[in-house]
Every structure is written in C-alpha cells, then in structure tokens.
C-alpha positions in Angstrom: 5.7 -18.3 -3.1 9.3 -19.0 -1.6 8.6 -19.8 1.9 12.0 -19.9 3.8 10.6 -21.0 7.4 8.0 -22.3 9.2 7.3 -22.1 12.9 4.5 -22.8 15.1 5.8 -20.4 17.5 2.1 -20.6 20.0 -0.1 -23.2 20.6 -3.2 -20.9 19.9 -3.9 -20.7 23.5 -2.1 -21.5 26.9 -2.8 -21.7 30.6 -1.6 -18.0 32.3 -2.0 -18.0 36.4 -4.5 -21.0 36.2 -6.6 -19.1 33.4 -7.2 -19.8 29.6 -5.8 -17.5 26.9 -6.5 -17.5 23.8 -4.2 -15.6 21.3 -5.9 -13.6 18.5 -4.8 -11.9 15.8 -2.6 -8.2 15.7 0.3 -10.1 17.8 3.1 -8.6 16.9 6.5 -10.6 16.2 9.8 -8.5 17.4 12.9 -9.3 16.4 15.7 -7.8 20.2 18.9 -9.1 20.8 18.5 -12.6 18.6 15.5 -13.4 20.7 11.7 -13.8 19.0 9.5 -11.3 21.6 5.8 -11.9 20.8 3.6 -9.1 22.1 0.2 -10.9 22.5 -3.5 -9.5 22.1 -4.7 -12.2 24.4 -8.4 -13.2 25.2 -10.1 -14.6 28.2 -13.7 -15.7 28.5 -16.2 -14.1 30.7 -18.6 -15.1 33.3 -20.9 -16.3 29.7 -18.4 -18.7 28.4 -17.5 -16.3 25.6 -14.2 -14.1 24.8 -15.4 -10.3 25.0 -13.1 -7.9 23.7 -13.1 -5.8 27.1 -11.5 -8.6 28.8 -8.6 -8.7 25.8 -5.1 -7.8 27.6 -1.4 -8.2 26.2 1.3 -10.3 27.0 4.9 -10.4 26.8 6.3 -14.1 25.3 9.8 -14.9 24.6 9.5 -17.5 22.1 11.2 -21.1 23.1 10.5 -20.3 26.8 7.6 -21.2 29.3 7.3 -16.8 29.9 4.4 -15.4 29.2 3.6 -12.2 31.2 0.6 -9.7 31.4 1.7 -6.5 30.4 0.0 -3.3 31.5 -2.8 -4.9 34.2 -2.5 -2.1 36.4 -3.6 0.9 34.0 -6.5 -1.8 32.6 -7.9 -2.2 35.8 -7.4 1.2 37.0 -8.8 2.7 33.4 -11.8 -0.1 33.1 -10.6 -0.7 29.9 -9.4 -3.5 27.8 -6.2 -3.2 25.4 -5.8 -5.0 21.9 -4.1 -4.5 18.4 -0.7 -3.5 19.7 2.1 -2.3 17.8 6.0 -1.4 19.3 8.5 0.4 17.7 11.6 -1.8 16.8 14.0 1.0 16.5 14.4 3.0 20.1 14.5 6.5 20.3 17.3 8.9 21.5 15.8 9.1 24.4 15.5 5.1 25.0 12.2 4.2 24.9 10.0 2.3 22.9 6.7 3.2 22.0 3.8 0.6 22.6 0.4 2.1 21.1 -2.6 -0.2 21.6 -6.7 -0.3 20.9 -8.4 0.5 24.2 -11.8 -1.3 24.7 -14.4 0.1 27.3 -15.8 -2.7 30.2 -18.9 -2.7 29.9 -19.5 -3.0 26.1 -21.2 0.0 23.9 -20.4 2.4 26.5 -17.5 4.0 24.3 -16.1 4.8 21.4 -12.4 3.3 20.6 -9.5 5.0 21.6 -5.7 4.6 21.4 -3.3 4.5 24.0 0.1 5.0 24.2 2.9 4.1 26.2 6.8 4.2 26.7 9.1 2.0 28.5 13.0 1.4 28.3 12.2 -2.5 28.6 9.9 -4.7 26.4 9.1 -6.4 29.3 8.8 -4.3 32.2 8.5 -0.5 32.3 5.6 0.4 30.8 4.2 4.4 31.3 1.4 5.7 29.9 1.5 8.6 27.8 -1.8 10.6 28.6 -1.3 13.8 25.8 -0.8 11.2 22.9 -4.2 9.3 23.8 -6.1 9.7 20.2 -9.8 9.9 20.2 -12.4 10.3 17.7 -12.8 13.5 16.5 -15.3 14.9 13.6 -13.4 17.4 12.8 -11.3 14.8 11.2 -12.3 13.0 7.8 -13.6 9.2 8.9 -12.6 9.7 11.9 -15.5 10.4 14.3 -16.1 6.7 15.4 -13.2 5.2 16.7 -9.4 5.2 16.7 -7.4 1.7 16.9 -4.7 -0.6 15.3 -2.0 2.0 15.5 1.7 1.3 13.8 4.5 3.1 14.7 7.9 3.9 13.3 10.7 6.4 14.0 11.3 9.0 11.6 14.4 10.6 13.4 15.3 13.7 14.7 13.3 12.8 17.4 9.9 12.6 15.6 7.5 8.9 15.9 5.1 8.2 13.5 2.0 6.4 13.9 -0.3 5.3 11.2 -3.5 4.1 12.8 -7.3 2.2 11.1 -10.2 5.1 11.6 -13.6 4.2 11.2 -16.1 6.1 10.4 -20.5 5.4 9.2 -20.5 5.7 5.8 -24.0 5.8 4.7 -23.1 5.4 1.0 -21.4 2.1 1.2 -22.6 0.4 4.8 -24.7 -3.1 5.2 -25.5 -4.5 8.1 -22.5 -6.7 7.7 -20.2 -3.7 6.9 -21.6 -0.9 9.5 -18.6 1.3 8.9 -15.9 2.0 6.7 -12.4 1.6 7.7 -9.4 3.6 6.4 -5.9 4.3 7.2 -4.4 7.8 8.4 -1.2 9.2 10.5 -0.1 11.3 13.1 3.6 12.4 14.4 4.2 13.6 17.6 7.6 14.7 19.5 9.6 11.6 21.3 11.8 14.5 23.7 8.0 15.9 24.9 5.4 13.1 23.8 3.2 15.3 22.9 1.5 15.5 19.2 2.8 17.2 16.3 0.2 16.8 13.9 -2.7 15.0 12.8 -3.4 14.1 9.5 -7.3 15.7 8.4 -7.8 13.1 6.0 -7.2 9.2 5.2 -3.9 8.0 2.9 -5.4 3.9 2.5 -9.0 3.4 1.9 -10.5 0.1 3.3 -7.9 -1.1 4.8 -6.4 -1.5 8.6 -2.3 -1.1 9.5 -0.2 -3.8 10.5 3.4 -2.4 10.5 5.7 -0.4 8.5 9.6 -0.8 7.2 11.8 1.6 6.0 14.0 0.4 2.8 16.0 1.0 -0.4 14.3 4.5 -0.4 10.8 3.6 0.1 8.0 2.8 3.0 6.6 -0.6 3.1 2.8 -0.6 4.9 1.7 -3.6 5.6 -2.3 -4.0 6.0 -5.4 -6.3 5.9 -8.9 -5.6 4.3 -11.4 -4.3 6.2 -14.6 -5.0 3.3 -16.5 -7.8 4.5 -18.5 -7.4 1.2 -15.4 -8.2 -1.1 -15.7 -12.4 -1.9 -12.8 -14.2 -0.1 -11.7 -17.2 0.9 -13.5 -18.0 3.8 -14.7 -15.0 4.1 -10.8 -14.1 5.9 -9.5 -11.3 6.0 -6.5 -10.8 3.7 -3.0 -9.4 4.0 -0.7 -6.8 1.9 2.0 -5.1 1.2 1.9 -1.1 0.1 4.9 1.2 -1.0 5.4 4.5 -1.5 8.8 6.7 -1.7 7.0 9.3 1.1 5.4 8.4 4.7 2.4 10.5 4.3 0.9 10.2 0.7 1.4 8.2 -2.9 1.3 4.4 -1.2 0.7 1.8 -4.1 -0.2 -1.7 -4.4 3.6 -4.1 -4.1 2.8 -7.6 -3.1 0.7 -10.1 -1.3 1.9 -13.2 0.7 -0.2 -16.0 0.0 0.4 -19.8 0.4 -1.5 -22.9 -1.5 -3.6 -19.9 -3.1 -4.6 -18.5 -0.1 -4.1 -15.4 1.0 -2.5 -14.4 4.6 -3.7 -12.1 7.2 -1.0 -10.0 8.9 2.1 -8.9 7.8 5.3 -8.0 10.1 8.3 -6.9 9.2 11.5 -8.2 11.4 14.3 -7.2 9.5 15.1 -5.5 6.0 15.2 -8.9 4.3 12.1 -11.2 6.1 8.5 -10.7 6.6 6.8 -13.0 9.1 3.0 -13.0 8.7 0.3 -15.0 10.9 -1.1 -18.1 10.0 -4.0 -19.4 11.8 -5.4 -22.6 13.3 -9.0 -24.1 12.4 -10.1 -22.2 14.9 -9.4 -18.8 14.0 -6.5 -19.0 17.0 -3.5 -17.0 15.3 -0.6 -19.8 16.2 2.7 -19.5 13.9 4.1 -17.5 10.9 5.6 -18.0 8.2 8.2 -16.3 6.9 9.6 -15.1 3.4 11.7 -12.8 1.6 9.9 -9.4 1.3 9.9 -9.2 -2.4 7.7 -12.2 -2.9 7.0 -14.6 -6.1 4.0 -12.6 -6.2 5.2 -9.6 -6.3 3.3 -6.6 -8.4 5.3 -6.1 -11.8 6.5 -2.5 -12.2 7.2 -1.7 -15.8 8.7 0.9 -17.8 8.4 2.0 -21.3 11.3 3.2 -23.6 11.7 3.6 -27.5 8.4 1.2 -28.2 10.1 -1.5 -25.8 8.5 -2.3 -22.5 10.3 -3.7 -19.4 9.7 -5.2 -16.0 11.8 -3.6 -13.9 11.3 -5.5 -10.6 12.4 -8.9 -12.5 11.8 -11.8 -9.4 13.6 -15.0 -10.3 12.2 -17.7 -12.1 9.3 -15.3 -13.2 8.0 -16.1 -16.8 6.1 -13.3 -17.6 3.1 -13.2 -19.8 2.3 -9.9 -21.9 -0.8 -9.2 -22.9 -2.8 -6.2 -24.6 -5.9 -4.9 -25.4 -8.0 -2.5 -27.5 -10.1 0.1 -25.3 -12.2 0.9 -28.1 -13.5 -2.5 -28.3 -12.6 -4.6 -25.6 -10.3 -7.0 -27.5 -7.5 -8.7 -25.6 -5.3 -10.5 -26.7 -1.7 -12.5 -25.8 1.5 -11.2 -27.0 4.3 -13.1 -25.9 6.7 -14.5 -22.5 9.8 -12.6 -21.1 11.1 -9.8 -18.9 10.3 -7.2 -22.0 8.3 -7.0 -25.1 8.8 -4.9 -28.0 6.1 -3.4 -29.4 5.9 -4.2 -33.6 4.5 -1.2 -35.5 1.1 -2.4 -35.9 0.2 -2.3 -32.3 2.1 1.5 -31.9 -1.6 2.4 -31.9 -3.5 5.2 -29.2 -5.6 3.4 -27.2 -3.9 -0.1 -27.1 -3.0 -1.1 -23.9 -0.4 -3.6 -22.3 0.5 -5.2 -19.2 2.0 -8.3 -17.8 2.3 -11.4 -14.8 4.1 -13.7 -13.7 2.6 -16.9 -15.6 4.5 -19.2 -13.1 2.2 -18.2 -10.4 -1.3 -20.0 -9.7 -3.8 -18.4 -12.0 -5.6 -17.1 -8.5 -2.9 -15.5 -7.3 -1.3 -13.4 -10.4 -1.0 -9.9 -10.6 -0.8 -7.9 -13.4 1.2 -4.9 -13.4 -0.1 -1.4 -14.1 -1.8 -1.0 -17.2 0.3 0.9 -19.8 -1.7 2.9 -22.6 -0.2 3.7 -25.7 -0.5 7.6 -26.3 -1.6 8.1 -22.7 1.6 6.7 -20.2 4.3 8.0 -23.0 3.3 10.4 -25.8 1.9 8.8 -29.0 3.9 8.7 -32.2 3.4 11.7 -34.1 3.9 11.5 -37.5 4.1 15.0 -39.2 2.5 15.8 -43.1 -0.2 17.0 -45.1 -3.5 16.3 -43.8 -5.8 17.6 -46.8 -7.2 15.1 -49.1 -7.4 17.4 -51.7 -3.7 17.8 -51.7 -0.7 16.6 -54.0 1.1 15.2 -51.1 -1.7 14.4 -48.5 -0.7 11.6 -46.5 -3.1 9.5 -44.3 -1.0 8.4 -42.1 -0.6 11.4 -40.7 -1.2 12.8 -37.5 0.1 16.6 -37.2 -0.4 18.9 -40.1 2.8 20.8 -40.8 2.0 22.9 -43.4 3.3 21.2 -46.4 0.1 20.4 -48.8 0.5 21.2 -52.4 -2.1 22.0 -54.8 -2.6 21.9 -58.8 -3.2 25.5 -59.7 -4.2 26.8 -63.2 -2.1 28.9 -65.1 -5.4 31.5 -65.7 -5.8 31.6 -61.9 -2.2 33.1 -61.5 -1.5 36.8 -61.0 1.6 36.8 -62.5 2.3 41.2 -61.6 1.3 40.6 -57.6 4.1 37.6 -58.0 6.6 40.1 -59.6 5.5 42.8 -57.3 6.2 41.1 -54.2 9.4 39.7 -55.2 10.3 43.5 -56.1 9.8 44.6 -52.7 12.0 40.9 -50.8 14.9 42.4 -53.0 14.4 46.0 -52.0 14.1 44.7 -48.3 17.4 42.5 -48.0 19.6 44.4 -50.0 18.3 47.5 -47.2 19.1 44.9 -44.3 22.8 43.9 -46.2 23.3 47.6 -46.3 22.7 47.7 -42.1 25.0 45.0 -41.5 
C-alpha cells in the first residue's frame, strides 16, 4: 500500500476541564479552510472506574492547537442522553448549515433503544440546534430496523436534499450468538435541508453486515466507506475492519472497491477529506483511536475490474506497478490452474470452453491481502461461442464440434427409395408458381 502521510494527530486521550478523555473510534477528520477539525466521540469514566457509553460526548479539536471543546453539553444534559458516532457534512447547504447526525445513548443503561439525532449549525464549532422532526427511531415497520438506529453519514445531494446513510440493527434469530446478538446492516434516508423534515425512508437495508463511516462523491460514482459488524468472521485481533464500496447510484448496486490495509493488517475507519485522500484511524495498544494515515483513494489493493472483448480479457482499473496474476478454473471439476502475468490475458482456443472461469490480482501485494477480481465465466458473463452445423451422427457432414444445429445434414439415400413422379410433380407446380408471380410483377 502507498502510504503518503503519517500523523499522530491525538494522544489517545487528554485532560479537558481537569477530567480524563479518552478518544474512541467514529471521530471524524474534516478537512475547513486548510485547517484539520476532528469531531471527537470522547469517553469519560464513571463513578466505577469504567468508560460507559452514556457518559460518551463530542468534542470539537483543531488539530496543532491546545482547543478541544465539548460540543452539545446542554441538549445531553437536558435530554439524559449520551451522543457518539458522529458524522458532519463537508459540503454546506444553500441554506448554510451543516448537518451533524450522532448516536444518542440513554443514562441509565438498558433503558432505551438507540436513536439518532440531528443537528444544524452555521459554525463547526459553535451553533449547534437540534433538529427534533429528523430524530430517527426504531421502527418495525422497517426491515432490520426495530432495534436501534446509529452511525449515521451524511452527504448533500443538491437541490436542497441531505442524505443520510445510517447502521440498523436488528435480532436475527437465524444468524445471532451470544457474541453476535444482532445483525447489523446499512440503510438511507433523505430529508429536505429548506424544512428539515424527512423525505423518505428507505423500508429495506442496501449493505448487509456492515456499519457507515462516510461517503464521497466522484468520477461518476459513490464511495461508502464502512467497517464489519460480524464478530464471528476470523480477524486479526478480532478488530474490526475497514472498506471501501462503490456504486454509480446513492441508493442501490454498491460493490466491493478496495480495502486500506498496512503491514497486512487491515484498518478500521475510513474518511474521505478530499477527492484524492482518504485518512483512516489507526489505533494505539490500547484500543485508543490516535492518528491516521492517509493514502490515495484508489489503493495498491484495489479490487480489479475486468472486462471481456473478442476472447481477450482486461483490467480496466490498471494501479501502477500492479503485476497481475490470471488464473482459471474448471467448475465442473474444481481444477485451477495459473495462466499467466499482465494487465490482459488472451484466451487460446482450448480454454474458449462453457464453464471455465477466470480472474486475476495483483501478485505484488502480500498474499493476505490480494483481491481477486470478479470471477468471469466463459458462456455465462459473455455468450459462449457458437459454432453452427450438423449435429446428427448419422449424417454425411455431422460435425462434433458443433453446438447449434442449422439444418444442413446430409444423408445417403437409395436410388429404390426415391419417388422419382412426386420429385417431377412438385417441380411442375414451382414452375407453374413463379412464372404466375413473374406475370404479377
């Protein structure tokens, strides 16, 4: 992986007013007016010794300075409630404002369901008013929805429309373990930036398994950033993991792109600052979230896309220095097999076959951190070869190569089987029948 930068832009926790904070993770990084603005989910530890999420607030830090500023203490104490996971929208509105959504956490623990709040201020700082008609709670009505709302991501669409993708959890009594209670998946909702109030809500989830991190508009498609949310799936230290989705809508087709990783490790949470960087958290030994790094956002590791074209298969996201590795294998019996290095592959005749498949990675990559592209299945991606002829084996010309009869067998037929007046007959009447038509014409 290319890493451009390395900051350690927090210490992993700091003294506020005379009080210990510890930063966690879903701190978002924002990019105003050349200056690094870190909106912190920020923990402080109860009467027990022990960080509870109810007592998790947010703070505004302008990284290189000694400020770091509650944000929001008022509606927390007024509310009883605790906010985490939030998420600002890096592109104002018409009308101004940003939008700052954020997982609201009850006081006195298992006395509520999750919600999420929004709120709207002209300032990143200072400002801040809460936006009671866009508060989203769980609703059954909604598919894996009824447990809780949280981690909310939001992006302007224009013409005065905000989007917000948000994690919705739900029990899922097919899949759940006592370390996995409930599934987590990824939806959307717009709503109006002139009124605040919603415009619609999304009945269903668009990521499975997965929790929001932020979102980026470019080159024509939609980049979602997001971390796992299966605690049954083997990882590294049992951490979560970051990634990187795309899809050329907002609201449906999102597929795998890339995923940062660094010394084979995978990263946990993606933000995009600008249309060429990602910055994603890196945390301490502790579990403290205290720096990023950052990269380009088409990474080393990026997910080849490939293309197929008169037998001759491409990569048509080509990263450089790549040496990609084709391979192939036969469904029918498992057999695979490797073909050859390079940014395309032609494929020889005697692998043209239905039911060979191909694919390729970048072989310059740590063998654990590799992707391979979609699979491409000969005769099911592109339309097999069809090779027209006679397809009886009792025929002259049968030929088994074939795979579309056309018609064209030809038999050895005895002369005594030939009725020589039904030949002479029929030619009688083509004559009669064109000269009649020459006549029309």
């Amino acid at each position: 992986m290319s890493i451009i930068n390395e900051k350690k832009l927090v210490p992993g926790s700091t003294i506020i007013n005379g009080e210990k904070v510890e930063f966690y993770e879903n701190s978002q990084i924002i990019e105003d007016n050349g200056k690094f603005i870190i909106i912190f989910c920020g923990h402080t530890k109860g009467d027990d010794g022990k960080p509870h999420h109810y007592l998790t607030k947010l703070y505004y830090h302008e990284v290189g300075t000694n400020i770091y500023e509650m944000i929001l203490k008022e509606w927390c104490d007024e509310h009883k409630e605790g906010l985490e996971d939030p998420h600002i929208n890096v592109e104002k509105t018409p009308q101004g404002y940003y939008y700052l959504s954020a997982e609201s956490k009850p006081y006195l623990e298992g006395t509520g369901n999750l919600n999420t709040e929004t709120f709207k201020s002209k300032n990143l700082r200072t400002g801040w008013e809460w936006c009671p008609d866009l508060t989203i709670k769980p609703d059954p009505d909604y598919k894996f929805q009824e447990y809780s709302i949280s981690s909310n991501v939001n992006y302007y669409l224009g013409d005065n429309k905000m989007l917000q993708y948000y994690e919705c959890r739900a029990f899922d009594f097919w899949t759940h373990s006592v370390d996995q209670p409930y599934h987590a998946t990824i939806s959307y909702r717009t709503f109006d930036t002139r009124t605040d109030k919603e415009i619609k809500r999304h009945n269903d989830f668009i990521v499975d398994w997965a929790v929001c991190d932020d979102v980026w508009y470019k080159d024509g498609y939609y980049y979602l950033s997001a971390h796992n949310f299966d605690k049954r799936l083997e990882l590294p230290n049992n951490a979560w993991y970051g990634f990187v989705l795309r899809s050329k809508n907002f609201d449906k087709g999102f597929e795998f792109a890339y995923r940062p990783t660094l010394n084979g490790y995978t990263i946990g949470e993606v933000y995009f600052t600008d249309t060429n960087k990602i910055r994603f958290w890196k945390n301490n030994d502790e579990g403290m979230f205290e720096g990023y790094l950052e990269q380009s956002q088409i990474g080393d590791n990026m997910k080849p896309v490939i293309k197929f074209e008169n037998n001759k298969l491409s990569v048509i996201n080509v990263v450089s220095g790549a040496k990609y590795s084709w391979q192939y294998s036969k469904i029918k019996d498992g057999y695979t097999g490797w073909l050859d290095f390079g940014d395309t592959y032609t494929i020889p005749i005697n692998k043209q076959v239905n039911g060979y498949e191909f694919w390729c990675y970048n072989f310059n990559l740590p063998e654990n951190e590799r992707i391979d592209s979609i699979r491409f299945v000969y005769g099911d991606n592109e339309p097999a070869v069809v090779v027209k002829g006679c397809m009886d084996p009792e025929a002259n010309n049968y030929n088994p190569l074939a795979t579309e009869d056309n018609n064209s067998c030809t038999y050895d037929v005895p002369n005594d089987d030939i009725d020589v007046a039904a030949i002479k007959a029929k030619t009688a009447k083509i004559r009669s029948l064109t000269i009649e038509i020459d006549d029309l014409l």
